[in-house]
C-alpha positions as CSV (number, residue, x, y, z in Angstrom):
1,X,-38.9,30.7,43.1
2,X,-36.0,32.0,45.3
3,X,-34.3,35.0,44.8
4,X,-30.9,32.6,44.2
5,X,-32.6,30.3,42.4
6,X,-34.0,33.4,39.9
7,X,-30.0,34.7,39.7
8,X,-28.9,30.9,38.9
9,X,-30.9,30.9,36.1
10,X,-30.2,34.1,34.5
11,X,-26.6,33.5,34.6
12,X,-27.2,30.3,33.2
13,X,-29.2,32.2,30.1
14,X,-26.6,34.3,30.1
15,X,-23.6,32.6,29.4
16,X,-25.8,30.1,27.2
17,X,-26.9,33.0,25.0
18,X,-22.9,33.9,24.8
19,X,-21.9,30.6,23.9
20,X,-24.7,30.2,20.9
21,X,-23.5,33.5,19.6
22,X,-19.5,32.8,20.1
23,X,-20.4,29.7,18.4
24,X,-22.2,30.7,15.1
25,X,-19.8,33.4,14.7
26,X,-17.2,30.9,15.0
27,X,-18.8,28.2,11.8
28,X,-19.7,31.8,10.2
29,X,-16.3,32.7,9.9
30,X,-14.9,28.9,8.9
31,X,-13.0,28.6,5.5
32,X,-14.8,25.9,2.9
33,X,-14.6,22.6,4.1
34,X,-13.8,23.4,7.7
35,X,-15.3,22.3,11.0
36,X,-15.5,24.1,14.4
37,X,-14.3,21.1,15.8
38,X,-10.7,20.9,17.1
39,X,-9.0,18.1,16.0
40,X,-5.4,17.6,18.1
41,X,-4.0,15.8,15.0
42,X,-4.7,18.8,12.7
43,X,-7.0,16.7,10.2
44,X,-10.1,19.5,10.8
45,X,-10.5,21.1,7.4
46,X,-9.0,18.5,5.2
47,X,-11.2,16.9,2.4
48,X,-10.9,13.5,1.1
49,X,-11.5,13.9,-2.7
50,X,-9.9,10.5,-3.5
51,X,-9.7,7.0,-1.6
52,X,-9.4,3.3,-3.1
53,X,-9.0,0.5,-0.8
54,X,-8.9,-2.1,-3.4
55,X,-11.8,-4.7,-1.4
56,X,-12.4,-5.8,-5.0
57,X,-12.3,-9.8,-5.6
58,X,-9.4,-11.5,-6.7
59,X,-8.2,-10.9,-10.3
60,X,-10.6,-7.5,-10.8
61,X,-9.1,-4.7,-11.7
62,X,-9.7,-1.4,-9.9
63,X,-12.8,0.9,-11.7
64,X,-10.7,3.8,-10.0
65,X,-7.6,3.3,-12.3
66,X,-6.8,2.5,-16.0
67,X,-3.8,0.4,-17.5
68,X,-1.4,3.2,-19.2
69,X,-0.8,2.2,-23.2
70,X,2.2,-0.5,-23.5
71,X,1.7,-1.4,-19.8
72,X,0.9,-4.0,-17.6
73,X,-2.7,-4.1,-15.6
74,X,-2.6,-4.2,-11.8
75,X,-5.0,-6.4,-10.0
76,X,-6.6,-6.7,-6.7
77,X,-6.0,-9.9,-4.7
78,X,-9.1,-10.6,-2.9
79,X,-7.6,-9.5,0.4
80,X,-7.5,-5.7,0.3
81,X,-4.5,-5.2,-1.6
82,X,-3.5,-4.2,-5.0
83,X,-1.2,-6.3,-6.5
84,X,1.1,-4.4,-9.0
85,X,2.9,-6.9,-10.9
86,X,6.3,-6.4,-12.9
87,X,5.8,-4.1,-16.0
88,X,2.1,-2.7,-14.8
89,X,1.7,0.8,-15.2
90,X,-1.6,2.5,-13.9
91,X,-2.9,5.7,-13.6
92,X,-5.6,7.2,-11.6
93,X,-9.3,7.4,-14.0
94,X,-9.7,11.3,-11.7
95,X,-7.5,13.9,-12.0
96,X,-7.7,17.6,-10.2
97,X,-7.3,20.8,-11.3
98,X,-7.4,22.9,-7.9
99,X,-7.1,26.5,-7.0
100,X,-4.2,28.2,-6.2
101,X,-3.0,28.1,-2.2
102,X,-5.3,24.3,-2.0
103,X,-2.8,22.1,0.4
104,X,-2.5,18.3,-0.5
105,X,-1.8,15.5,1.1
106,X,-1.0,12.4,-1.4
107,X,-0.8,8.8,0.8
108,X,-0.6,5.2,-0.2
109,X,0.2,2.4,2.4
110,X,2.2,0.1,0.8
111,X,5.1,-2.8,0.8
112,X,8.0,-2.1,-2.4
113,X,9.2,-5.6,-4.1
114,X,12.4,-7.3,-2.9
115,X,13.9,-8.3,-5.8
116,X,16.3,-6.6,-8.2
117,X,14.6,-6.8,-11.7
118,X,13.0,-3.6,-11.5
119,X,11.9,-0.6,-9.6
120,X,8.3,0.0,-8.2
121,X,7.0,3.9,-7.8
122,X,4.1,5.9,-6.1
123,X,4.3,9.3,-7.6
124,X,1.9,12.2,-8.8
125,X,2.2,13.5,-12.2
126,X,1.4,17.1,-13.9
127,X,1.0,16.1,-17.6
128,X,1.5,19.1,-19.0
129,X,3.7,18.4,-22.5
130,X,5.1,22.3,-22.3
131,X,5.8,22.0,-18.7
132,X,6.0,18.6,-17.5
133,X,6.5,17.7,-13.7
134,X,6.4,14.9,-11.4
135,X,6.7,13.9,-7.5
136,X,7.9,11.0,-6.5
137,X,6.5,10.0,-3.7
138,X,8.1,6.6,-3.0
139,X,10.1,4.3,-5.3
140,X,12.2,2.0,-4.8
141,X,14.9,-0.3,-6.7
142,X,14.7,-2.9,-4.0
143,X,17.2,-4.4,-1.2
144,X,19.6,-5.4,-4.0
145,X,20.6,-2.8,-5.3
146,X,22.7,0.3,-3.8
147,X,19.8,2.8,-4.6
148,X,17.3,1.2,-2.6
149,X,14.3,3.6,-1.9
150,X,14.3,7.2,-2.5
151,X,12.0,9.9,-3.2
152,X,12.2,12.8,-5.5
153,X,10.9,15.7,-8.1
154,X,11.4,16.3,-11.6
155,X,10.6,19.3,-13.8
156,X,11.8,17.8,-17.3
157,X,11.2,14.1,-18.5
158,X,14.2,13.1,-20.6
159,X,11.9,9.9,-22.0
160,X,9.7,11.5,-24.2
161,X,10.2,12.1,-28.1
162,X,10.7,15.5,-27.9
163,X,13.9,15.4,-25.9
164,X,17.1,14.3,-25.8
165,X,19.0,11.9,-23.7
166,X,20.0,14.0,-20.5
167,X,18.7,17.5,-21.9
168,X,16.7,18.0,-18.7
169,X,19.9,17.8,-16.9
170,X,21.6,19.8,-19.3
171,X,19.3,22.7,-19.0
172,X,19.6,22.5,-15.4
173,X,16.0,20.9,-14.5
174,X,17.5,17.6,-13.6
175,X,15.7,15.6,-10.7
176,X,15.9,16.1,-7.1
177,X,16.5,12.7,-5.6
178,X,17.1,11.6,-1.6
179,X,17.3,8.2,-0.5
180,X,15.3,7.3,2.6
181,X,16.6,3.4,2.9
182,X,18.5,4.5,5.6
183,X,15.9,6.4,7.9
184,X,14.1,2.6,8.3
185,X,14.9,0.7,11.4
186,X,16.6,-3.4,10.3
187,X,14.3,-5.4,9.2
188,X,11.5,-3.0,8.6
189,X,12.7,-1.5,5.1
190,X,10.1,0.0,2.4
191,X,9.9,-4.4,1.4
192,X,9.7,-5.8,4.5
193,X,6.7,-4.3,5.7
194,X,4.1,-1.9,5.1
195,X,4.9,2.2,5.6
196,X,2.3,5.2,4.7
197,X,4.4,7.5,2.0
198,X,3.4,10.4,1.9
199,X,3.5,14.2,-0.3
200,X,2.2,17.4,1.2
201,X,2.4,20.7,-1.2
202,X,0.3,23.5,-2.3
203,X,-0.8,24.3,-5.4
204,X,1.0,27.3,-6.8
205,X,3.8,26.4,-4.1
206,X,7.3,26.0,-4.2
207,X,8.3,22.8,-2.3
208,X,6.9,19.0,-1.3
209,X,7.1,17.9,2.2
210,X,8.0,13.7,1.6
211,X,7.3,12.0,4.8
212,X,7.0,8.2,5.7
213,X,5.1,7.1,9.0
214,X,4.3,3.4,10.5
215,X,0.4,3.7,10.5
216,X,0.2,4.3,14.3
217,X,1.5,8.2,14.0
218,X,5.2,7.4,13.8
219,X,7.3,9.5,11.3
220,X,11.0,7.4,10.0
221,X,11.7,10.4,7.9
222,X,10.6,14.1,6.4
223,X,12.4,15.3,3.2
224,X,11.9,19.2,2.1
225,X,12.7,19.4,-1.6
226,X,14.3,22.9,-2.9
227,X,11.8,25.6,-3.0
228,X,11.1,25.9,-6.5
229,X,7.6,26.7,-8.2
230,X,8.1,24.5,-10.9
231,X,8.5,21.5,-8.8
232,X,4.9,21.6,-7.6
233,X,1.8,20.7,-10.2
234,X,0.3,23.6,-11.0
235,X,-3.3,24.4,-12.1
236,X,-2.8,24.3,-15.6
237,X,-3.7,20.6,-16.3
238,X,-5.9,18.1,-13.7
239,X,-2.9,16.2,-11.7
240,X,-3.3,12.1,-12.0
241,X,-1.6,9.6,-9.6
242,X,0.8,6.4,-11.0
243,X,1.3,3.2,-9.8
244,X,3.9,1.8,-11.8
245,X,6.3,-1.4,-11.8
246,X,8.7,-0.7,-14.9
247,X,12.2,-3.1,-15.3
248,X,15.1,-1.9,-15.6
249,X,18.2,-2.8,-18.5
250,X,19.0,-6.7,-18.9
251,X,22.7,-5.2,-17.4
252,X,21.0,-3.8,-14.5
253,X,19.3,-6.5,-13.0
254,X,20.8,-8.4,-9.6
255,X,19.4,-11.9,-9.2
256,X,17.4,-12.8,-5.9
257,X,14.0,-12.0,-4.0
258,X,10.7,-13.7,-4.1
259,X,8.4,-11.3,-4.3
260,X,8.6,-8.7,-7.5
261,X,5.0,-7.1,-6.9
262,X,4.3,-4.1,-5.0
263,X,1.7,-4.4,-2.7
264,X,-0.6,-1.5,-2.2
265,X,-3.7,-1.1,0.6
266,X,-5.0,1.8,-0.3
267,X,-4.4,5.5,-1.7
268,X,-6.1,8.7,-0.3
269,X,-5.7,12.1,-1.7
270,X,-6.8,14.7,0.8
271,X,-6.9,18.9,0.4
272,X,-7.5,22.1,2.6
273,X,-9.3,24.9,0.3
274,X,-7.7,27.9,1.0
């Protein structure tokens, strides 16, 4: 072997030997549930502890989800979709208690009714009776009505027997609600086609990042709530998500549409481990 040949391959050893090191000091020093790998869209890291993509036949109801008492059931439609009719109420069968400083990402891609005879939500809730919250994720009263979409938090249910009409508000832990119907482009509203809603917050946090994006990467709007701790679900209780189709007062309902199911393709809950 040549002299050049014999310095080629040393410096090839060389920086081999460097990289192998660099690179089991690099997975060495990785958090849980992390990769070496870069990911450009910042996914590296994140864990999918929940998915449902409702491929169940027509009629059959989801083993992922159960009906909630004096509700409706929601059933797939052969096609990929769940179909959550007026007055269904579910709520996911797995719940999660995480540590404090775990980031999650709650997602559903889904189409709101377009009628005015109720109001369709996607929301998270921390069933906690001494401390109750709630995010909103997406809900939505429909075209018809002046509310249209909107997302929001709460930190007091007034609907429960142990309160009052309007004591949340009156103690000051009203909800946080922002409509959103105005961030969609004509003719592609939250029920006229299909949007990815999403909730990003940390356990032990203080805010929720509500965003809404067209599938292919494209963000219509990102809503910061308040920064308040009690906004967030906390690690006291597991956390459960709701699908939910509730009607509103005989008063309150506007005549028109012809579809009053939300349509929903599929639900992911995601986390980073701190």
């Amino acid at each position: 072997m040549s002299l050049l040949a014999r310095v080629v391959v040393v410096l090839v050893s060389v920086v081999w030997a460097a990289v192998t090191v660099q690179g089991s000091a690099a997975h060495a020093s990785l958090a849980r549930g992390d990769t070496a790998d870069s990911d450009p869209d910042a996914t590296w890291g994140w864990e999918q502890v929940f998915f449902d993509g409702f491929d169940g036949p027509p009629g059959a109801q989801s083993e992922q989800w159960h009906t909630m008492p004096g509700h409706g059931p929601a059933a797939q439609n052969g096609v990929g979709q769940l179909d959550v009719g007026p007055l269904a109420q579910i709520r996911s069968t797995a719940g999660w208690t995480l540590p404090v400083g775990t980031q999650v990402r709650v997602t559903a891609s889904l189409v709101m009714p377009d009628t005015g005879s109720g109001y369709a939500a996607f929301w998270v809730q921390h069933p906690d009776g001494a401390d109750p919250r709630e995010i909103d994720v997406i809900e939505s009263y429909g075209p018809l009505k002046p509310a249209g979409a909107q997302v929001g938090s709460h930190i007091c249910y007034d609907d429960t027997p142990e309160t009052a009409a309007n004591a949340c508000a009156a103690t000051g832990r009203g909800p946080e609600l922002w409509p959103v119907t105005q961030a969609f482009p004509p003719g592609a509203e939250p029920w006229s086609v299909y949007w990815e809603y999403a909730a990003d917050f940390a356990i032990g946090g203080e805010g929720v990042l509500f965003s809404a994006r067209d599938g292919q990467g494209g963000t219509t709007y990102e809503v910061a709530s308040t920064p308040d701790a009690r906004r967030v679900p906390g690690n006291s209780v597991p956390f459960h998500l709701r699908l939910s189709n509730k009607a509103v007062l005989p008063e309150h309902v506007v005549a028109g549409g012809s579809r009053p199911s939300m349509l929903v393709d599929w639900v992911s809950v995601t986390v980073k481990y701190p």
